[in-house]
C-alpha positions in Angstrom: -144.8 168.3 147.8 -145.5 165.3 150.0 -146.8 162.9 147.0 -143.8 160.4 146.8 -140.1 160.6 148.4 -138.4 161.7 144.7 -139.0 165.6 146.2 -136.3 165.0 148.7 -134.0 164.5 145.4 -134.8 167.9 144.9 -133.7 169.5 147.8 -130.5 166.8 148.9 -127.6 165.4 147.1 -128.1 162.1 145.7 -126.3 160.3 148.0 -128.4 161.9 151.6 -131.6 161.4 149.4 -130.7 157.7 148.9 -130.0 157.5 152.4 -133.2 159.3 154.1 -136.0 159.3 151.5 -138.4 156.1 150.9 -139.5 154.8 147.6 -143.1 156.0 148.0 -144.6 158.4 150.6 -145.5 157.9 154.2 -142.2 155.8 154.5 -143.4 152.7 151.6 -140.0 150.8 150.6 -140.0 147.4 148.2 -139.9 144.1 150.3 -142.3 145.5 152.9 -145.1 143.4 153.5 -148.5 144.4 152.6 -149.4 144.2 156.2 -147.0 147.1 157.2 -147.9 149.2 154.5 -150.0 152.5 155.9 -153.7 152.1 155.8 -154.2 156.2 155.1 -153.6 158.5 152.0 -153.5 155.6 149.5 -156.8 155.2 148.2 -159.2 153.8 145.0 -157.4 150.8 144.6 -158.3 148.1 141.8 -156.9 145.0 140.7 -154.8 144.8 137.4 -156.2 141.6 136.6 -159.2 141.2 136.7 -159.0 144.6 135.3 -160.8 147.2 137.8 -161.9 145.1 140.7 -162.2 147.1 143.0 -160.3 146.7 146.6 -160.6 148.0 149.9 -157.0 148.4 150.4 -153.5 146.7 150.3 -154.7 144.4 152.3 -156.8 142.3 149.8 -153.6 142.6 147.1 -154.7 138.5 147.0 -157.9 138.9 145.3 -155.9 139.8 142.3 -155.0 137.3 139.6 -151.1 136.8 139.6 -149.4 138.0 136.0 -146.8 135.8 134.1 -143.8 137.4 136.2 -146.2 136.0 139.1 -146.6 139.1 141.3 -150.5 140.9 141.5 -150.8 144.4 141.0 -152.5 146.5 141.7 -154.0 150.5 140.7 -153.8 152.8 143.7 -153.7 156.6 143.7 -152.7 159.2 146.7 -155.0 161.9 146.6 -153.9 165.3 147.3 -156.0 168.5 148.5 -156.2 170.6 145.5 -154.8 167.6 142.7 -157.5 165.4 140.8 -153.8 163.0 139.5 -151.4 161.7 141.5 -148.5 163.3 141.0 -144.8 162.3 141.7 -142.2 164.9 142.1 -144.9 167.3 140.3 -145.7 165.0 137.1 -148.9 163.0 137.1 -148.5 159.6 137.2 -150.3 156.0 136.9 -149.1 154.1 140.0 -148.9 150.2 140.3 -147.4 148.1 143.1 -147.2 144.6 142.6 -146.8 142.0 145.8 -145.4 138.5 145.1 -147.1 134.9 147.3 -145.2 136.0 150.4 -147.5 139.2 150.5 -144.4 141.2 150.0 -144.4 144.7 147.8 -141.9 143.4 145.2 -142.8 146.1 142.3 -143.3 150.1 141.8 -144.4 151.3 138.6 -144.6 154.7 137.7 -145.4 156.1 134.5 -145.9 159.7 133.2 -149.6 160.0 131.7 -149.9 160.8 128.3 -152.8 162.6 128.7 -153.3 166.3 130.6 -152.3 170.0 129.5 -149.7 169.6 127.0 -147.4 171.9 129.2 -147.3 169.2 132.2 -147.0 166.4 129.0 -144.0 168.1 127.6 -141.8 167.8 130.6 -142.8 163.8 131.1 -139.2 162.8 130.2 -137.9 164.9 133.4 -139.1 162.4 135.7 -136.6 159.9 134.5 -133.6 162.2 135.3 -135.3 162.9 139.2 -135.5 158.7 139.7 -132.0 158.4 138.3 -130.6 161.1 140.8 -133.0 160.0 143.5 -130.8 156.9 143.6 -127.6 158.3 143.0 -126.0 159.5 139.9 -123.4 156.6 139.2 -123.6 153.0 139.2 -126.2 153.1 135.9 -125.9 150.9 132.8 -127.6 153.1 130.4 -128.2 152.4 126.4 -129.7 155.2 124.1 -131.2 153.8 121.1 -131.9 156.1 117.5 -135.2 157.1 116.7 -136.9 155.3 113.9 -137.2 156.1 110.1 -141.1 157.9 111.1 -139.8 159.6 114.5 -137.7 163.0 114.8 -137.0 165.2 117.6 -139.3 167.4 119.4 -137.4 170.7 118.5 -134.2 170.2 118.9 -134.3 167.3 121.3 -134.8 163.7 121.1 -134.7 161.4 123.9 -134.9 157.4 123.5 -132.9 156.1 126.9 -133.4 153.0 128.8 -131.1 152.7 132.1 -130.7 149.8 135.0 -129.1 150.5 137.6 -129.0 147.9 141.3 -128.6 149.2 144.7 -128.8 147.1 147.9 -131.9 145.6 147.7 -133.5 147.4 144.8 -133.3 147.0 140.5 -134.4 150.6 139.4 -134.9 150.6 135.7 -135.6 153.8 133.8 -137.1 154.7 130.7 -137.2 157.9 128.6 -138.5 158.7 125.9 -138.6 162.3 123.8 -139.9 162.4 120.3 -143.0 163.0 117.6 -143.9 160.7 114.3 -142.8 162.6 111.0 -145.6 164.6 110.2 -147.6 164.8 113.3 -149.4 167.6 114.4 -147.3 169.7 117.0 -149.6 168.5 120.0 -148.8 164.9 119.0 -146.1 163.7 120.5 -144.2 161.4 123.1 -142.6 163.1 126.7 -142.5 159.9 129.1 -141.3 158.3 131.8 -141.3 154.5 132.9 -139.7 153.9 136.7 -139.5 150.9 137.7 -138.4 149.6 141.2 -137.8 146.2 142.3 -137.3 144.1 145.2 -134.3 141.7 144.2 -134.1 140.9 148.3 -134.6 137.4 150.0 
């Protein structure tokens, strides 16, 4: 699959993945300026604030408003013959990149959709574990926290994991999450992943 560079994690070890794959296809790495960034394959992109102002490409990442973290995001997809989402490593995704005043890509957010055919929703919380060995398996600082009094596990399994971990340049932070509310009807339920890569270069 040629969506984003976390399908070389599944056919290298960690450590060569970390080495040759970028952080989004067609070579896309945090700290790059919008400028260098490849005018093909990313497409309908739109503003996070104002919400859906529409772009023409990375280029115009200005016309956004800036957040409180002061970087401007923005929606993009990369359409696929065949695929009406986005996918990354096979899972459909929301994508978000967010570029700070120097123009530079300092954010990439990618988050599992909740919505879809409940067999691609159920394995959401895989992504997670194919970012973590993406970057390497060690080095994380990971903290599991108990589901509430109105969650239980989904089956067996239960999942509530949020894990940092910095390398080189990059802060990867990754969320998981595996669970249904108490009483919920068996398509009702949580399987997600929140990826989060940013540029802590100068």
């Amino acid at each position: 699959m040629r969506s984003l560079a976390f399908a070389f994690a599944l056919l290298a070890t960690p450590a060569l993945a970390a080495r040759t794959a970028a952080d989004l296809h067609d070579g896309v790495n945090v700290g790059m300026a919008a400028a260098e960034l490849p005018k093909a394959d990313y497409k309908n992109f739109s503003c996070v604030e104002p919400k859906g102002q529409a772009l023409t490409g990375f280029d115009d990442w200005k016309t956004c408003a800036a957040g409180p973290d002061g970087l401007r995001k923005l929606h993009v997809s990369i359409p696929e013959r065949g695929e009406d989402e986005t996918l990354v490593a096979g899972h459909p995704v929301d994508l978000t990149l967010g570029f700070n005043e120097e123009g530079r890509l300092a954010r990439i957010l990618i988050v599992t959709k909740s919505k879809g055919p409940m067999f691609m929703r159920k394995k959401g919380y895989l992504l997670g574990l194919q970012a973590k060995a993406r970057y390497g398996d060690d080095g994380w600082s990971c903290q599991e926290t108990p589901l509430g009094a109105d969650e239980e596990p989904l089956g067996s399994s239960s999942i509530k994991e949020h894990c940092v971990k910095t390398a080189g340049e990059r802060r990867v932070t990754v969320d998981r999450s595996l669970f249904r509310k108490v009483g919920a009807e068996a398509k009702a339920f949580t399987s997600e992943s929140r990826v989060i890569i940013d540029w802590v270069g100068k």
